[in-house]
KEKE-3310 file (N, C-alpha, C; in steps of 0.2 Angstrom, whole numbers, plus 5000, padded with zeros to 4 digits):
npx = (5429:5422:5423:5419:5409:5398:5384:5381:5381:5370:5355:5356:5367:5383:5401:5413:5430:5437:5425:5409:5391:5372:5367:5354:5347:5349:5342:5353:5357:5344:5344:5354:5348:5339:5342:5353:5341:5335:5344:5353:5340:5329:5319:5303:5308:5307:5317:5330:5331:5345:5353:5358:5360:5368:5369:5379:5377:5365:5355:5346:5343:5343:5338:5342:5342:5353:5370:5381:5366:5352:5348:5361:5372:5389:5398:5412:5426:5440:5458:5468:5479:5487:5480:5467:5451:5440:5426:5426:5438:5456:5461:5469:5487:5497:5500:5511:5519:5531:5531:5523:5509:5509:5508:5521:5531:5542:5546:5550:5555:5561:5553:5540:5525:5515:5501:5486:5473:5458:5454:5463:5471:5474:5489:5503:5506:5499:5494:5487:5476:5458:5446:5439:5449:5457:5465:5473:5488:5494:5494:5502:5514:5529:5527:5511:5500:5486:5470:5457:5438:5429:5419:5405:5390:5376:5370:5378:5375:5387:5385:5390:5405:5419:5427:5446:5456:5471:5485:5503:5518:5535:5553:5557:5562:5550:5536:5522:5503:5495:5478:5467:5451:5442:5434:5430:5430:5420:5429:5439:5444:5448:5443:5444:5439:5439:5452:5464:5477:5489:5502:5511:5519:5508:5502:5492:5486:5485:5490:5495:5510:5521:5537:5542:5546:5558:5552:5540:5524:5512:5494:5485:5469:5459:5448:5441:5431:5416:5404:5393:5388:5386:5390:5390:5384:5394:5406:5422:5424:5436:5455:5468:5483:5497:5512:5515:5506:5509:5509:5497:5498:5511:5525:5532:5546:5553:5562:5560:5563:5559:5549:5549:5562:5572:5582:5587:5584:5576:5573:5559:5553:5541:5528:5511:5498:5489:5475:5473:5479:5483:5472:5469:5457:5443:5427:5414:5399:5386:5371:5358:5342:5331)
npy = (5014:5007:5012:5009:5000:5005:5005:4989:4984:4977:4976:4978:4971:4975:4977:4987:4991:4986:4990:4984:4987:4992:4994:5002:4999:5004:5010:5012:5012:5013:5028:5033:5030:5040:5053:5053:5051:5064:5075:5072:5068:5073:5072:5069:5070:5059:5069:5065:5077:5091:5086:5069:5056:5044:5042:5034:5021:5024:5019:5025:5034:5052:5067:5085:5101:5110:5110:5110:5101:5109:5108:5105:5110:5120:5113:5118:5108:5106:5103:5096:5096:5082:5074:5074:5078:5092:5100:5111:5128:5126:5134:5150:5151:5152:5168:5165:5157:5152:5152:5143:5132:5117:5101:5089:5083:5074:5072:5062:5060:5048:5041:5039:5040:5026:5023:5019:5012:5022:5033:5025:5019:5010:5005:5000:4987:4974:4977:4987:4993:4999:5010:5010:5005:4997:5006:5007:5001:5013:5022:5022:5025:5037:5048:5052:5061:5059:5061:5060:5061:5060:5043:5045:5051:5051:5048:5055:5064:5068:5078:5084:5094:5093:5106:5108:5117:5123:5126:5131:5126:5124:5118:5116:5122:5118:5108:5096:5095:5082:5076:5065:5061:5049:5034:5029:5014:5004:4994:4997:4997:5007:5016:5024:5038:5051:5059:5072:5085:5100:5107:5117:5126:5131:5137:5146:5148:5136:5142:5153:5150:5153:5158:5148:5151:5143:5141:5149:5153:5146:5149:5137:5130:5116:5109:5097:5081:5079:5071:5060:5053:5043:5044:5033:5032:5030:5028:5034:5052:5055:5058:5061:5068:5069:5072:5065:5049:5039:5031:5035:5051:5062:5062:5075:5083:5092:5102:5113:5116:5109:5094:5085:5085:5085:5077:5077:5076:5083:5081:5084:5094:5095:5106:5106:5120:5123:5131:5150:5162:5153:5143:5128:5116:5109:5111:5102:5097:5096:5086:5093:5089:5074)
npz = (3918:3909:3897:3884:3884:3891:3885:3884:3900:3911:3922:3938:3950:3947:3942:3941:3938:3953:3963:3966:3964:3960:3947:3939:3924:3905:3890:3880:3866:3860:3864:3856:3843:3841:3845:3832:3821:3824:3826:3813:3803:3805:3811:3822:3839:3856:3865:3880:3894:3893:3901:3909:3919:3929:3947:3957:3966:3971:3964:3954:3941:3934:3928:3921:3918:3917:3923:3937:3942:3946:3963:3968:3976:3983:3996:4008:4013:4021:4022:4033:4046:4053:4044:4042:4036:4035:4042:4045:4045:4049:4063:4063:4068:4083:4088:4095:4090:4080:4059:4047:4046:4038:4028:4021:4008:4000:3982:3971:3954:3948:3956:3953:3960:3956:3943:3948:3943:3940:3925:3915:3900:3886:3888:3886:3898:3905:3919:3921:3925:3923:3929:3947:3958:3973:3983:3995:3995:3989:4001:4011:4005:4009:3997:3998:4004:4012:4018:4030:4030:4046:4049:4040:4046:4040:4023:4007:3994:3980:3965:3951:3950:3959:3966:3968:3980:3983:3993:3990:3989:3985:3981:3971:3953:3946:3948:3949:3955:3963:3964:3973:3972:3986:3990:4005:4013:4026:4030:4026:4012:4000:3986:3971:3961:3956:3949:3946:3940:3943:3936:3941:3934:3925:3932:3931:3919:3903:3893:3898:3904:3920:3927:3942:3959:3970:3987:3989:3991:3984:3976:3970:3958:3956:3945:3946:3937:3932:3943:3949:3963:3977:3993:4008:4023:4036:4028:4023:4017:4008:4001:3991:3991:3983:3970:3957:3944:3936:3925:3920:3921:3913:3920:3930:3928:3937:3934:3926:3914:3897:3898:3887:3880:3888:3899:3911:3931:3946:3963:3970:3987:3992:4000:4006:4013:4026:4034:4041:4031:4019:4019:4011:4002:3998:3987:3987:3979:3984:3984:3987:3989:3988)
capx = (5431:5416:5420:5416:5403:5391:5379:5380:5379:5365:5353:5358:5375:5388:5407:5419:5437:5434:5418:5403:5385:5367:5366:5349:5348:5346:5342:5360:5356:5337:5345:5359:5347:5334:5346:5353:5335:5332:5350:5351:5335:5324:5312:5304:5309:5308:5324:5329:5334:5352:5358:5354:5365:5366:5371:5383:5376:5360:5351:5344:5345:5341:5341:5342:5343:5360:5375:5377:5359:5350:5346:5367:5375:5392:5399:5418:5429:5447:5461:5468:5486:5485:5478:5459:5447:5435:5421:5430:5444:5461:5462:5477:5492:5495:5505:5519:5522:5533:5532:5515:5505:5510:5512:5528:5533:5548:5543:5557:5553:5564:5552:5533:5517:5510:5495:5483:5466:5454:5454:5470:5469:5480:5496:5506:5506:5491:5492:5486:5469:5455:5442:5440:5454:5457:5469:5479:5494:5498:5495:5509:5521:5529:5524:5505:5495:5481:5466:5449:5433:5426:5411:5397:5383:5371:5372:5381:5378:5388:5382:5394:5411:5423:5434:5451:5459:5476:5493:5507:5525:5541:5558:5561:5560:5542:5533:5514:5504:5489:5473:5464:5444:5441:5429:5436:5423:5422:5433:5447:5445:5449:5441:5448:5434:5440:5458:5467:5484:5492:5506:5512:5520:5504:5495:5489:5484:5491:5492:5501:5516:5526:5540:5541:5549:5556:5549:5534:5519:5506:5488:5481:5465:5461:5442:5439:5428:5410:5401:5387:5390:5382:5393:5383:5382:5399:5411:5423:5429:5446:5458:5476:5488:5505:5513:5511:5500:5511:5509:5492:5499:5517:5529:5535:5555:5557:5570:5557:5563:5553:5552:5550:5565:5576:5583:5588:5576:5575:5569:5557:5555:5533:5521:5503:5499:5483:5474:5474:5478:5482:5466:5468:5451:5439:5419:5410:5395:5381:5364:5350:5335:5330)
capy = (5007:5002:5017:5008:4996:5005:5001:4983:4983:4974:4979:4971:4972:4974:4979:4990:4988:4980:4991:4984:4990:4990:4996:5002:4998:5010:5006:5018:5010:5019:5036:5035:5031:5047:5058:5053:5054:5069:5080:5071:5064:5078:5065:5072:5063:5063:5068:5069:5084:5090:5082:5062:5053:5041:5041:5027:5018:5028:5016:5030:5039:5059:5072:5090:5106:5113:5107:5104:5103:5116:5106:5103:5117:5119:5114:5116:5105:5110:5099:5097:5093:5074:5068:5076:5082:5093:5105:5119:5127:5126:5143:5155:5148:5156:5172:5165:5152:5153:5146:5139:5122:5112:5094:5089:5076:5071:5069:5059:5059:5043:5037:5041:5035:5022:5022:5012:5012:5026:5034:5024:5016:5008:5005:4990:4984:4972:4976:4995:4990:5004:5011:5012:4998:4998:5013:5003:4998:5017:5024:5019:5030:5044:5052:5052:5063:5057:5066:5059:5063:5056:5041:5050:5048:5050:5049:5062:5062:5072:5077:5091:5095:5095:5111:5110:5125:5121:5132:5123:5127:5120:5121:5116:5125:5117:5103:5093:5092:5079:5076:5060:5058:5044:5033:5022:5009:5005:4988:4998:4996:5013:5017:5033:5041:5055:5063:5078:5088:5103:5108:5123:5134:5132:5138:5154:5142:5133:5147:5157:5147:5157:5155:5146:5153:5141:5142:5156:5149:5148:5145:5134:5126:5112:5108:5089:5080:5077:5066:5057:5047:5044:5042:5029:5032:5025:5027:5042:5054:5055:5063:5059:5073:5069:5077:5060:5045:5036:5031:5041:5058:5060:5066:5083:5081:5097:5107:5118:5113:5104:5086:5081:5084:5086:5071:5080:5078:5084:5077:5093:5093:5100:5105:5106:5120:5125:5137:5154:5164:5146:5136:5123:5115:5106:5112:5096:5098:5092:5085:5094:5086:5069)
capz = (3918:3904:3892:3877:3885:3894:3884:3886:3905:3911:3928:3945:3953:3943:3946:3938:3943:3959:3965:3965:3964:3960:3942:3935:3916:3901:3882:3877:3858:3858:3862:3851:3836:3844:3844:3828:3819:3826:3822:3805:3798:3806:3812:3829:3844:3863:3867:3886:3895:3890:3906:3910:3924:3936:3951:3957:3976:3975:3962:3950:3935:3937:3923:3924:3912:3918:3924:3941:3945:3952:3968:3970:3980:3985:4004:4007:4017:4022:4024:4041:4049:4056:4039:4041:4032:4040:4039:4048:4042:4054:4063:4063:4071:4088:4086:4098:4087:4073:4055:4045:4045:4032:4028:4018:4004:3995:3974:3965:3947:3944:3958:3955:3963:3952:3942:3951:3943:3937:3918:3910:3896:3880:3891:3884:3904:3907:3925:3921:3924:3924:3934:3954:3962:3982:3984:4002:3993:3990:4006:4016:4002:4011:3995:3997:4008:4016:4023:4029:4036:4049:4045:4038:4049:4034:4016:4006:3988:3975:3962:3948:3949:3963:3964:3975:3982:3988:3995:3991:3989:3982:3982:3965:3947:3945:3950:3948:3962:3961:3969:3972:3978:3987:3993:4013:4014:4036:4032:4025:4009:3998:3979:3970:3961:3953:3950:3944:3941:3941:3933:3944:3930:3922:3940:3927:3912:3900:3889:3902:3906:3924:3931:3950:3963:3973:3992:3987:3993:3978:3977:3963:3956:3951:3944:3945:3932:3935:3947:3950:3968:3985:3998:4012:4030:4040:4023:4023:4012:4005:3996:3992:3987:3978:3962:3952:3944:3932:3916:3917:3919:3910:3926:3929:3929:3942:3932:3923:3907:3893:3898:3882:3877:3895:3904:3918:3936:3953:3966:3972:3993:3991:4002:4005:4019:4030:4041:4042:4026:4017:4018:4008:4004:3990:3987:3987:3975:3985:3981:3993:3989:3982)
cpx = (5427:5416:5418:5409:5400:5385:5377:5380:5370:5362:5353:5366:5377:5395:5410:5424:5435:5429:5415:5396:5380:5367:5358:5350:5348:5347:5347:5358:5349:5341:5348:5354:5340:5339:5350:5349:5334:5336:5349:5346:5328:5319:5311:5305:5308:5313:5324:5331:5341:5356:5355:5359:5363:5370:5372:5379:5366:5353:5345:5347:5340:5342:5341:5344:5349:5363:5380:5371:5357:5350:5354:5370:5383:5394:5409:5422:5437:5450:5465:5477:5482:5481:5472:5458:5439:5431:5423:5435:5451:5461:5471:5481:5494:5501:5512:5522:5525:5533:5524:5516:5507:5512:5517:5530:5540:5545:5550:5556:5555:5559:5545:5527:5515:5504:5491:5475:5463:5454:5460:5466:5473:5486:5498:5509:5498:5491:5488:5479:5465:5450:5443:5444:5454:5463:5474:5485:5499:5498:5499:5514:5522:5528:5518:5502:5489:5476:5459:5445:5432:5420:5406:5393:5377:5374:5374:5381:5383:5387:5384:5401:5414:5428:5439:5454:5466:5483:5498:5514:5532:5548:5563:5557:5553:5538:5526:5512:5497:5484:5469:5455:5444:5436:5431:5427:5426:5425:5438:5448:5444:5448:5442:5441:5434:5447:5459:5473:5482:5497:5508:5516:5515:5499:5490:5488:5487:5494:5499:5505:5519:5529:5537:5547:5549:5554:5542:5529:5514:5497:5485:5474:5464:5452:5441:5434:5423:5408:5396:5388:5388:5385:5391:5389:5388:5405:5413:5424:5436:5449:5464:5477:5494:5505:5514:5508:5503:5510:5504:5495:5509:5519:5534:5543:5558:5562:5566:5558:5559:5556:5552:5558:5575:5577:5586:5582:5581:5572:5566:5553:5547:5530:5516:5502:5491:5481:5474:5473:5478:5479:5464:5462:5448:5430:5420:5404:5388:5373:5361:5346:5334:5325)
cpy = (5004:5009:5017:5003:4997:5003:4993:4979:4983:4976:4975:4974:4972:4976:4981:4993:4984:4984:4989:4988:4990:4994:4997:5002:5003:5006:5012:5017:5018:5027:5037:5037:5038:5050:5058:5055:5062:5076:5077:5069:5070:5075:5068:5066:5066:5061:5071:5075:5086:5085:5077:5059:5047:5041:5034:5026:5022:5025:5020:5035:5046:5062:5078:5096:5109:5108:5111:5105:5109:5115:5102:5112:5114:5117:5111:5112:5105:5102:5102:5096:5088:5069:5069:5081:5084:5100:5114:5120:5128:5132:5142:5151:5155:5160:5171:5158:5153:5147:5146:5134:5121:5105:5095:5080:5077:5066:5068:5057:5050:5037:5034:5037:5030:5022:5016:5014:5018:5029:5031:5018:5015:5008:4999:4985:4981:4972:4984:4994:4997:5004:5010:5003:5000:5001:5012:5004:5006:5022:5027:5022:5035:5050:5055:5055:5062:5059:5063:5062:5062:5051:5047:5047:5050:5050:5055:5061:5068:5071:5085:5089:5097:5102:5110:5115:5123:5128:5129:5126:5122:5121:5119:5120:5123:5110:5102:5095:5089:5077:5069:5060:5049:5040:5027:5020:5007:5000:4991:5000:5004:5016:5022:5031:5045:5057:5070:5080:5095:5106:5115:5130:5135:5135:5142:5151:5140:5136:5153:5154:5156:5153:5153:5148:5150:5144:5150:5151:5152:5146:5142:5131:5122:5109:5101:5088:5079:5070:5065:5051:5048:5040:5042:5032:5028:5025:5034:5045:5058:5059:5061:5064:5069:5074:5069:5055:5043:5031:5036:5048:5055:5065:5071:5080:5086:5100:5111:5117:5109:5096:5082:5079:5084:5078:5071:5079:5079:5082:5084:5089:5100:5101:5109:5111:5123:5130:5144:5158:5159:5140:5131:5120:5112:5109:5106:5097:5092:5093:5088:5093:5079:5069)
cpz = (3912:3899:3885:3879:3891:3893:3884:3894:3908:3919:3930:3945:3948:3948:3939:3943:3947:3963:3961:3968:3962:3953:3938:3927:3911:3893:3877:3869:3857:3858:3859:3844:3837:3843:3837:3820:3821:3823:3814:3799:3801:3807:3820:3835:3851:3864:3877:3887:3894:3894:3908:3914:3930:3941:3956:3967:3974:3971:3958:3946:3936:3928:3923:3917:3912:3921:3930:3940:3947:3959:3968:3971:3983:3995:4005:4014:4016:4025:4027:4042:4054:4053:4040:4038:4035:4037:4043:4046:4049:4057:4064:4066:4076:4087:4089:4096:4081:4066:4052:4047:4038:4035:4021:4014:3999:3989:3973:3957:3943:3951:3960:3955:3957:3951:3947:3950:3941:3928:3911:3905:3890:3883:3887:3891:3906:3915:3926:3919:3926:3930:3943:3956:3971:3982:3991:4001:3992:3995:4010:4011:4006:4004:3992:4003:4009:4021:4020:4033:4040:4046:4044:4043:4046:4027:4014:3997:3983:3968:3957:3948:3957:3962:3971:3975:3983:3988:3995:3989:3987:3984:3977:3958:3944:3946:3947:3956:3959:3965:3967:3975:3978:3991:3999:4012:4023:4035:4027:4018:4005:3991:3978:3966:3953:3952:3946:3945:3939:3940:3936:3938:3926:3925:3934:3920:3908:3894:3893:3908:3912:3928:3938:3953:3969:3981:3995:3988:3986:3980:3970:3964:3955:3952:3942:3940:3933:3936:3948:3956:3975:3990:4005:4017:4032:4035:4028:4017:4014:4000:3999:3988:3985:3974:3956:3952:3937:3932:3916:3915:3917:3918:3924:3933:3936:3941:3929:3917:3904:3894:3894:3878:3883:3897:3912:3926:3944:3957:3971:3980:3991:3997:4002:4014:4021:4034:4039:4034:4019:4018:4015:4009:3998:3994:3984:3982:3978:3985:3988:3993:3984:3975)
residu = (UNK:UNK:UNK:UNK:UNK:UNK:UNK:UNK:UNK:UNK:UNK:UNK:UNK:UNK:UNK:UNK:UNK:UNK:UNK:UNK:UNK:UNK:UNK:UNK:UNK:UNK:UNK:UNK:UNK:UNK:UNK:UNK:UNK:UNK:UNK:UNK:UNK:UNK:UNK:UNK:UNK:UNK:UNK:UNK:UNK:UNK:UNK:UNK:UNK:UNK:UNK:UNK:UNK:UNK:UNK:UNK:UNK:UNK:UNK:UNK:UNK:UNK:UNK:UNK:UNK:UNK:UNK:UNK:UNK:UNK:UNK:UNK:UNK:UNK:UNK:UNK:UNK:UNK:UNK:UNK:UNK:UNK:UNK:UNK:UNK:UNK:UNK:UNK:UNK:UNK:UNK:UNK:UNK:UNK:UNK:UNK:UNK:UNK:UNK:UNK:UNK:UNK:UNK:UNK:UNK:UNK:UNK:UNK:UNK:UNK:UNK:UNK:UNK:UNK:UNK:UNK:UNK:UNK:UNK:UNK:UNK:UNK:UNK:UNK:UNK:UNK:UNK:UNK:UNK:UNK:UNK:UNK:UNK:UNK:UNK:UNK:UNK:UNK:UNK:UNK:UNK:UNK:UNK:UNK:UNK:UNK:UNK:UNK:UNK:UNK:UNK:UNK:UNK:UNK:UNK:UNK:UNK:UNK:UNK:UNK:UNK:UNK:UNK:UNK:UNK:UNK:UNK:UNK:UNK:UNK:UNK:UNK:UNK:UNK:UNK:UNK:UNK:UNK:UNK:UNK:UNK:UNK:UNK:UNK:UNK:UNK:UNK:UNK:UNK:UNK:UNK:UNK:UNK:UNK:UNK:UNK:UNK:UNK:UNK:UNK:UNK:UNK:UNK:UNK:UNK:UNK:UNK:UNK:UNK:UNK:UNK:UNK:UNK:UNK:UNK:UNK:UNK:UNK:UNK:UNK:UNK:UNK:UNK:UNK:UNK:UNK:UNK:UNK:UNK:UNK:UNK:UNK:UNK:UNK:UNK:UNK:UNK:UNK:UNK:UNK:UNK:UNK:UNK:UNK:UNK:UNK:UNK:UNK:UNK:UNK:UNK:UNK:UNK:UNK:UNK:UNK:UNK:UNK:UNK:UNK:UNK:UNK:UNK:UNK:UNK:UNK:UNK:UNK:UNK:UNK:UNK:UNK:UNK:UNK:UNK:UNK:UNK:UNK:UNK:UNK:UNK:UNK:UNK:UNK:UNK:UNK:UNK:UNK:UNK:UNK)
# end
């Protein structure tokens, strides 16, 4: 939300987008001209360690010689049928049942989720406001899945890179699917964090384009972007799945074709499924020691 004016953020509360929080200060000018001197003028300086961060709620700046931390270790959490997110994963489904666990969404290309807050920027819509906004408003879409934890009953910071795992299926020629982290405050209120896409014919990179085959269960990745966050006591964590987050990400048409140059769409019929050999799930990257 302040990507050109961090350094002008001052110590004490602050707010980007509509979170607020206790901000400790930093002298960004000093290190740019250290670091500066040091690569170009060969003047010795004390430069921090490669990694220098702060974490949001927890009222500290930390630094560390790798990336994550040493003292941040994975812990994964599976997403549930009933909209949970839990530290177990669903078991097997009972062999005299037939069928898998899945949840189920209808993506309309001519009809997709709206941007609402986190990395947008240069739109010619002044309502395409950055940074963490309260995430309510898109809830209630039948094309947003929705999966919390319970409150915390103690803090939880992360601290790295989220990785999600997900089993997802289609029944058109290609689709997105998106990942939201989120942070529920106990009065409801619901702040995205982090997101990501992927682009399913790109499940195997974006050098190696494959076809989709509708109703074939896939498994993709998807590596969120680094965190710094300490999620208090009584909050949850969140995750919204969809396949888009327009203007940010450009929308996948669902014809396989190049949407840049296609006008054709599908409306692709997605889901997200759990349990057993399909354990959909995200590693958490959590801090273990202060």
């Amino acid at each position: 939300g302040v990507h050109c004016g961090a350094g002008k953020l001052k110590p004490g509360e602050v707010t980007i987008g509509e979170m607020s929080f206790e901000y400790a200060g930093k002298d960004f000018r000093q290190t740019y001209v250290d670091w500066f001197d040091h690569w170009l003028k060969d003047k010795p300086a004390d430069l921090p360690p490669p990694f220098e961060y702060y974490s949001i709620h927890s009222g500290q700046w930390n630094t560390s010689e790798q990336w994550p931390p040493a003292d941040s270790s994975d812990q994964r959490f599976y997403f549930m049928p009933g909209n949970r997110l839990s530290e177990k994963a669903a078991p097997h489904k009972n062999p005299e049942q037939s069928g898998r666990v899945y949840d189920e969404f209808t993506y309309d290309p001519l009809d997709p989720v709206p941007t609402l807050g986190g990395p947008i920027c240069c739109t010619y819509r002044p309502e395409d406001k950055p940074g963490p906004l309260d995430q309510r408003p898109l809830k209630s879409r039948q094309d947003v899945l929705v999966y919390s934890s319970e409150p915390l009953e103690e803090d939880i910071e992360l601290v790295g890179n989220a990785n999600v795992v997900l089993y997802v299926s289609t029944n058109a020629p290609d689709t997105d699917f998106t990942v939201k982290m989120v942070d529920q405050y106990p009065d409801g209120r619901a702040f995205n964090l982090q997101d990501g896409v992927v682009r399913l014919r790109y499940r195997n990179g974006i050098d190696n384009p494959s076809p989709v085959e509708p109703g074939r269960i896939y498994r993709v990745e998807l590596e969120m972007r680094p965190i710094a966050y300490r999620f208090r006591k009584g909050h949850r964590l969140e995750f919204h799945i969809s396949s888009s987050n327009f203007p940010r990400l450009a929308r996948n048409l669902n014809t396989g074709k190049d949407e840049y140059s296609d006008s054709d769409t599908f409306v692709a019929t997605n889901r997200v499924h759990f349990g057993g050999d399909t354990p959909s799930s995200v590693a958490l990257p959590i801090k273990t020691s202060e």
